[in-house]
Phi, psi and omega in degrees: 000130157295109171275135190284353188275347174280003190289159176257358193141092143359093164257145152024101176245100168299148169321203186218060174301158173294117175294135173224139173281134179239178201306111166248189189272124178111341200252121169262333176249156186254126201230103185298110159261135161252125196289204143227037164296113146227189190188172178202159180285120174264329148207165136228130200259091165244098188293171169289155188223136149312151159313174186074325176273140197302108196296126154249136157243154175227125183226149177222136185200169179222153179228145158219128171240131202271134173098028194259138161227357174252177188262119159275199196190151178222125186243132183236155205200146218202101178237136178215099155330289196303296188318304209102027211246140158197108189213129166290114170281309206220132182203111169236142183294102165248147178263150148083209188265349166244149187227185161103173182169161203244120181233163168237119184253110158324104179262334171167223184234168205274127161257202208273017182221165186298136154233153187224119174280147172225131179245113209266106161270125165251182189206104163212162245249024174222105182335311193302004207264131167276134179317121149265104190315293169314340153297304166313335208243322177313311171305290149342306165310324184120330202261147193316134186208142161336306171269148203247092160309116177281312203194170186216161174200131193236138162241133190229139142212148156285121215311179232216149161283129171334146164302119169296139180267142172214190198228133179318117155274154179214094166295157149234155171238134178191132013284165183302149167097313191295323218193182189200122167286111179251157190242130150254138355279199174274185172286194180309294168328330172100001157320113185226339198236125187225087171317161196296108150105004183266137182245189200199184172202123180290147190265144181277144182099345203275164183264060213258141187248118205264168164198144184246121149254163217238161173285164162318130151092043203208123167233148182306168180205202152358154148271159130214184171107253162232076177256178211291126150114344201056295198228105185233144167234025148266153176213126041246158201203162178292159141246156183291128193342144201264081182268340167204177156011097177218132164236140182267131180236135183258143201232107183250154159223170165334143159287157169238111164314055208322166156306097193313148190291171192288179188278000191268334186233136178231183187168148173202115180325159175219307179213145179244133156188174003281171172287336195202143188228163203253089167357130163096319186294179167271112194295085222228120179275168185202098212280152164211123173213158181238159189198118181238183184218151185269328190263132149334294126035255159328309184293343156271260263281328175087182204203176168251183117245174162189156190247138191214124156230117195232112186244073212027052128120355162282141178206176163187159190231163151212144160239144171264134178242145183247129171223149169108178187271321176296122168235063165307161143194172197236123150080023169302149211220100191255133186274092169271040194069215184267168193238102207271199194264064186185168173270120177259135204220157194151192216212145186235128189223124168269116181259170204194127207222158157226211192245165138303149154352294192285349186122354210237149203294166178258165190292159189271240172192128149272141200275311158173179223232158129219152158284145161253148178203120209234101160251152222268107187238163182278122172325130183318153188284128159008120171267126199297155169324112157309138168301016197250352190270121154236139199312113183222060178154096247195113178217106130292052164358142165324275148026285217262009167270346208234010183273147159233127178158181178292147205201142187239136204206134183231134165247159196205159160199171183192186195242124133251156217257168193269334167308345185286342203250092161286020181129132203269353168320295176335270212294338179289310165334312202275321162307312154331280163333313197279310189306288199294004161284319174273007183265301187350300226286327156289018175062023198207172178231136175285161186224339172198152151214183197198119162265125175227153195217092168296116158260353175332315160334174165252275240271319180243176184218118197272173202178133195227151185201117170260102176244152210199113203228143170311170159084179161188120035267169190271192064328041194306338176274342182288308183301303180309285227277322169286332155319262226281339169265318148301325165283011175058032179215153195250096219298162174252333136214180190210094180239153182271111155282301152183142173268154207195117175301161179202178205252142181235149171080022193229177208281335185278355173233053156355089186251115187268168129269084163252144173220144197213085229221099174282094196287174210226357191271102151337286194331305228260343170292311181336270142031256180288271171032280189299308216287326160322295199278012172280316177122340162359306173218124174287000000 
């Protein structure tokens, strides 16, 4: 029983019509009633489902019939065409003068089209009366019936979007407190902002990219746990694709004030560039700094500077020696390697040293810091083989028929004198050989390589070399030279053409079995010669 003040809201209420009794068993005459039943829909709840899923209803309602002193009955009833559904949900024994009550009901499963459900409180005023279709279709019809209609209430839906499947995120921060983590995109929830130990949920599969910020007096240091890689010191940086489980951990530290430099030495960064590098290329910074030293002393005895730059896990340093008071300088030049397929961010500092009494440098000091941050553009598109190049040497690795994954290919090319080339089977084979030994060293596997050899020259002989190894980034320059040092011969030139991540083992990297071997034996021409005119080879 229902108090009406407990309703959540008044829905689709039917009139209240004049009731009649009709023919049962026992009853000879039709004996004209007026109830005083009425009732009304307090909600009805049917969410959207996907196909396929179980239609729930949650219905709440109320009935009263006032002055009742024997038990009365309430029928709550579900006619759906579309569904296929015409069913009595509820039929309650109600005591005293309030009735109704709030249950949740299976009506079936969601098909692939709009359907529209209607739901019926009927009422009457001898508990005992069993529910009857024909009343209802008689009612329905228009014509005087026995139950007493309270109230109607219609829902119509349509199917639902599949349920997401999604997979837990989870951050840590440390130290706690230091920083915060924001997601591109956010989560299901609409969720971005994420404090030490708070998770979120991700659509599976998905790609989310964290950036860390650090509170006052804090800088970002690292990702580990399962960002892109185990262990990153870009930011923002990936997590690994969300297929399960992932928790991230932002590694924030401390800021370290240096020590102001002493009063004799100043400095100052003025200009860094460029900013962006071509994948594969050289990262070659290109420094403007001013710098002075005040005391005399220094200024006969001379002084230092020196540049130190560290950029995820890439550095290079210089020192400069000074006489005099200025030791300015413009386009001074630091080589941080090769430029991988990612942003690189990290810090550039001029430091400053003089002499002692005795002469011997002093400790050094810094004159001043900038942050840095160097982005990663794509490299110019491939220059095709020139036609004048032929292929004379195709190594398909073990490896690289069963790999499927990101894979890295450096084309290169260089010069030799023709006294260097004892035969060219040789050289390709031994260049074969030579690569995967120096990739090994890198912690990584060749997966194809390819020789190509111009003799046109006179005086050299040119040679393009396509390699192509798991992992990334390579050390492709460390590799080429050790190559070329095991063969004990001595390039006349040697440039990177270019380097460029790939997908290895998908329909976008084609792997042919070409072997191509040009022999170097007169004999062995002799040979197939013969074995032609026998009729052998056709």
């Amino acid at each position: 029983m229902q108090n009406p003040e407990d309703r959540e809201g008044e829905v689709s209420v039917g009139p209240v019509p004049e009731t009649f009794e009709r023919d049962r068993p026992g009853i000879s005459a039709l004996v004209a009633l007026q109830s005083a039943i009425t009732g009304y829909f307090i909600s009805v709840d049917v969410p959207q489902v996907p196909v396929g899923e179980d239609i729930i209803a949650t219905i709440n309602f109320y009935a009263t019939n006032p002055g009742a002193i024997l038990p009365w009955a309430t029928f709550l009833v579900a006619d759906s065409p579309g569904l296929g559904v015409r069913r009595l949900l509820d039929k309650a024994r109600e005591v005293g003068e309030g009735g109704g009550r709030k249950k949740t009901y299976t009506l079936g499963t969601m098909p692939d089209y709009e359907i529209g459900i209607s739901f019926f409180i009927f009422a009457h005023d001898d508990w005992t009366y069993d529910w009857d279709w024909s009343e209802f279709e008689a009612w329905m019809a228009g014509f005087p019936v026995e139950v007493t209609h309270l109230a109607s209430a219609y829902r119509f839906l349509s199917p639902g979007e599949p349920p997401i499947e999604t997979e837990t995120f989870e951050i840590d921060i440390t130290p706690v407190g230091t920083g915060y983590v924001t997601t591109s995109p956010p989560d299901v929830n609409g969720k971005y902002h994420f404090e030490h130990n708070e998770t979120g949920e991700f659509e599976y599969g998905a790609t989310v990219l964290v950036t860390a910020h650090p509170e006052s007096g804090y800088e970002f240091d690292h990702w580990s746990d399962e960002i892109e890689g185990g262990v990153s010191y870009n930011n923002p940086e990936y997590v690994k694709p969300m297929t399960e489980y992932r928790a991230v951990k932002a590694h924030f530290r401390e800021i370290e004030e240096p020590p102001p430099p002493p009063a004799e030495l100043s400095g100052m960064i003025t200009r860094v560039a460029p900013l962006e590098f071509a994948i594969g290329q050289p990262v070659d910074l290109k420094i403007d700094f001013n710098a002075y030293v005040e005391t005399i002393w220094e200024q006969v005895k001379g002084w230092d500077t020196r540049l130190i730059a560290t950029l995820n896990g890439l550095s290079d340093s210089d020192i400069q020696y000074h006489i005099g008071r200025d030791g300015s300088r413009t386009g001074e030049t630091l080589n941080l390697g090769t430029m991988p397929n990612r942003t690189l961010a990290g810090i550039l500092v001029l430091e400053g040293r003089g002499k002692d009494l005795f002469g011997f440098p002093t400790d050094w000091v810094e004159l001043d810091r900038r942050s840095l941050t160097i982005i990663a553009t794509e490299a110019p598109p491939e220059p095709p083989i020139p036609p004048e190049y032929k292929l004379i040497q195709h190594t398909e690795y073990p490896h690289g028929k069963t790999y499927v994954g990101k894979a890295e290919q450096c084309t290169f090319e260089f010069k030799l004198l023709p006294e260097q080339i004892p035969g060219t089977p040789w050289l390709g084979i031994k260049i074969a050989n030579a690569f995967a030994d120096e990739v090994a060293k890198q912690n990584a596997e060749m997966l194809d390589l390819k020789v190509y050899e111009d003799t046109t020259p006179t005086f050299w002989t040119n040679y393009i070399v396509v390699a192509t190894a798991t992992a990334s980034p390579v050390p492709w320059a460390v590799i080429i030279v050790g190559v070329l040092a095991i063969l004990f011969i001595v390039a006349l030139t040697f440039l990177v053409r270019e380097v460029k991540s790939i997908d290895w083992g998908k329909a976008a990297v084609p792997i042919t079995t070409i072997a191509i071997v040009i022999a170097a034996l007169a004999g062995l021409g002799i040979i197939v010669a013969t074995r032609k005119e026998k009729g052998v080879i056709a």
